[in-house]
C-alpha positions, 0 to 999 in steps of 0.5 A, a space after each residue: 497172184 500180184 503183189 497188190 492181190 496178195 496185200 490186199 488178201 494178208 490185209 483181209 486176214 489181219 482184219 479178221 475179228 476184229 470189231 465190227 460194231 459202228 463208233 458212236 458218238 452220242 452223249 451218255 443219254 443213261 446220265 441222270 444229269 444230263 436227263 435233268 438237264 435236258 428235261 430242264 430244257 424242255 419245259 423250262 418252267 418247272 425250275 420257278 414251279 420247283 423254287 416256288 413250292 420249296 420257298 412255300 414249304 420253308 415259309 410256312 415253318 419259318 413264318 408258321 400259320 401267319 403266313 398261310 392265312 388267307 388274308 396273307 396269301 391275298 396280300 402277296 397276289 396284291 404285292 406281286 399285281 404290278 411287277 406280273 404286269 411288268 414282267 409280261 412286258 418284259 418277257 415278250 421283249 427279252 423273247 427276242 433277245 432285247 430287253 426294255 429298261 424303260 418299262 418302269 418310267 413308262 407305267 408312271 408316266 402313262 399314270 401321270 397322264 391319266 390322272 394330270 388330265 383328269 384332275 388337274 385340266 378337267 379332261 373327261 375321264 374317258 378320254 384321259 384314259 384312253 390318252 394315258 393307254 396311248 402315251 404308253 404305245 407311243 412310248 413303246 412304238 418309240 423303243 420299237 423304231 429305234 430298235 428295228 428300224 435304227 437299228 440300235 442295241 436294246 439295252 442302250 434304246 432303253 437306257 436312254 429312253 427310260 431317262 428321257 420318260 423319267 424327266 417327261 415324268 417331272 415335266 408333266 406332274 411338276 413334281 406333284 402329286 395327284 392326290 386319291 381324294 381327288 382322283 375320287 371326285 374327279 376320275 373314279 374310273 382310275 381308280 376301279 382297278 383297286 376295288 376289292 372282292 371279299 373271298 371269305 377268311 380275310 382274303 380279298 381279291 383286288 380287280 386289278 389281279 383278276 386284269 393282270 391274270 387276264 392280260 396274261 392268259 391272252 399273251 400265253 394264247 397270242 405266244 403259243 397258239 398265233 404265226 406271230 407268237 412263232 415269229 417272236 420265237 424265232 426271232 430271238 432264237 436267231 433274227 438272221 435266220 428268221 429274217 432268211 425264212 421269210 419273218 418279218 423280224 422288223 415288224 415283230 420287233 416294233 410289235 413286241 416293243 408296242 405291245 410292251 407299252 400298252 401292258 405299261 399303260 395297263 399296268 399304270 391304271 393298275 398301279 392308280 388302283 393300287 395306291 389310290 394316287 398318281 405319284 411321279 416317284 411310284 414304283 421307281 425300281 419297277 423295272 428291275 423288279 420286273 426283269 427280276 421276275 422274268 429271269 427267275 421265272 426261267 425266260 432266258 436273257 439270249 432270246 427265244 426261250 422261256 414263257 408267260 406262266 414261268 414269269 407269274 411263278 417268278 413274280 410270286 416267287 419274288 413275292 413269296 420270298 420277301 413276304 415269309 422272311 418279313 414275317 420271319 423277321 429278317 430285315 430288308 437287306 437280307 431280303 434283297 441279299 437273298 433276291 439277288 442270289 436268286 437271280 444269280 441261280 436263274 442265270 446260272 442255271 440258264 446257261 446249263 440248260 442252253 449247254 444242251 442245245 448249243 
């Protein structure tokens, strides 16, 4: 036998039970951690959901029976009405991994246009209503094509226009107000939004609620059930990759942005409902609000993963939370201390979940 046969025999025979069993690297799927986790990652909303019911529970002792009153209830739908709004907006932009910092100066200054046409040029109503939904598209079809097409960052397209839209804002109105008493005889129309439903108990629905609550449904259907809504997935998930599958990332992009606007425009007939008026100094941290809202409701800031519905449960939980410390008695700072580390949670929470996908 040759030297090789015989090594090769000895070798054999060294080898002789030893373990046989194939290495493995899968994670530890018996963690409890990492079954949160990647439970988390699967239906992100349950984090807002979960933050939601306890903020509830510690209200309702904290607040105790002023707080479930149904007046008091209806009253923070009513808060949170316009910052829902907002945040839709919001959401179907960070989708992609961009956000819009004009949001905010983009709702007051389709108001303005509604209510200055209006009132102070006699324009009809109608019409003036119509102009005001368009300002916000074109305002949006802006930010859309600077994005996509110039190819510029999000956040700087939106930092800029949101200053250029705040001074088109004081150029329009003159700094001046449109006053609700003249909205009334001139435009009711601007204001139908604000009209109540009396539900019994003190609660009160307002129009304006039952038309964010709508604007939402159909955005959930067009994110989850059309090509497009896939396509904004997938573009904020990886652009490139999108692009490569044969996505229009482009045309998803001015989309996302255009869209944006219009839920803005929407958003300001709501906001006239809401304070009768419209004021060039309305809502003016309405789009922190609004990113506030998105974040906390689990959407993430690097794209492609969050939802509608998590966005509403992070508006209430925004609406929740201020309403039951002011009916505790703890003062505005700490309101917006305890927003803040709710907002530091979102993220920090964020970035554990994405651990399991990375």
């Amino acid at each position: 036998m040759s030297d090789d046969a015989t090594g090769s025999v000895s070798a054999e025979r060294g080898l002789h039970g030893s373990d046989q069993s194939v290495a493995s690297f899968d994670e530890d799927r018996g963690s409890v951690l990492k079954s949160i986790q990647r439970f988390l990652h699967e239906y992100p909303t349950a984090i807002p959901f979960i933050v939601l019911v306890i903020g509830v529970l510690i209200f309702s002792v904290a607040a105790g029976g002023r707080f479930f009153a149904p007046f008091n209830l209806s009253l923070v739908l009513q808060q949170v009405t316009i910052i829902a709004f907002l945040g839709i907006a919001q959401t179907l932009v960070i989708l992609t991994a961009g956000i819009d910092l004009s949001v905010g100066a983009m709702m007051v200054l389709s108001s303005i246009v509604m209510g200055r046409l209006t009132v102070t040029y006699g324009v009809p109503v109608e019409l003036s209503f119509v102009l005001g939904l368009l300002t916000g598209l074109v305002c949006g079809l802006i930010n859309g094509v600077l994005v996509a097409v110039i190819k510029l960052p999000p956040f700087i397209v939106t930092l800029g226009s949101w200053s250029v839209y705040g001074a088109m804002v004081i150029y329009v109105s003159h700094s001046e107000t449109v006053r609700a008493q003249d909205i009334e005889a001139a435009g009711p129309l601007l204001q139908w939004l604000g009209h109540t439903i009396r539900l019994g108990g003190g609660a009160v629905l307002t129009y304006g609620a039952i038309a964010m609550i709508l604007t939402a449904l159909i955005i959930w259907y067009v994110l989850n059930r059309t090509a497009f809504g896939r396509h904004v997935y997938a573009t904020g998930d990886d652009d490139e990759a999108a692009r490569l599958a044969g996505i229009n990332t482009r045309g998803v992009f001015i989309a996302v942005y255009t869209l944006a606007g219009f839920i803005c425009a929407v958003a300001a007939w709501a906001l006239i409902g809401r304070i009768g008026a419209a004021s060039p100094l309305g809502n003016q941290t309405a789009n922190l609000d609004a990113i506030t809202a998105v974040v906390i409701g689990g959407t993430s800031l690097f794209g492609g993963r969050g939802s509608i519905v998590g966005t509403l449960f992070g508006a209430l939980i925004v609406g929740v939370f201020r309403n039951g410390l002011a009916l505790a008695g703890v003062d505005s700072l700490w309101q917006e201390f305890t927003v803040g580390i709710l907002i530091i949670l979102a993220v920090t929470i964020d970035q554990w979940i994405r651990k399991i996908s990375a």
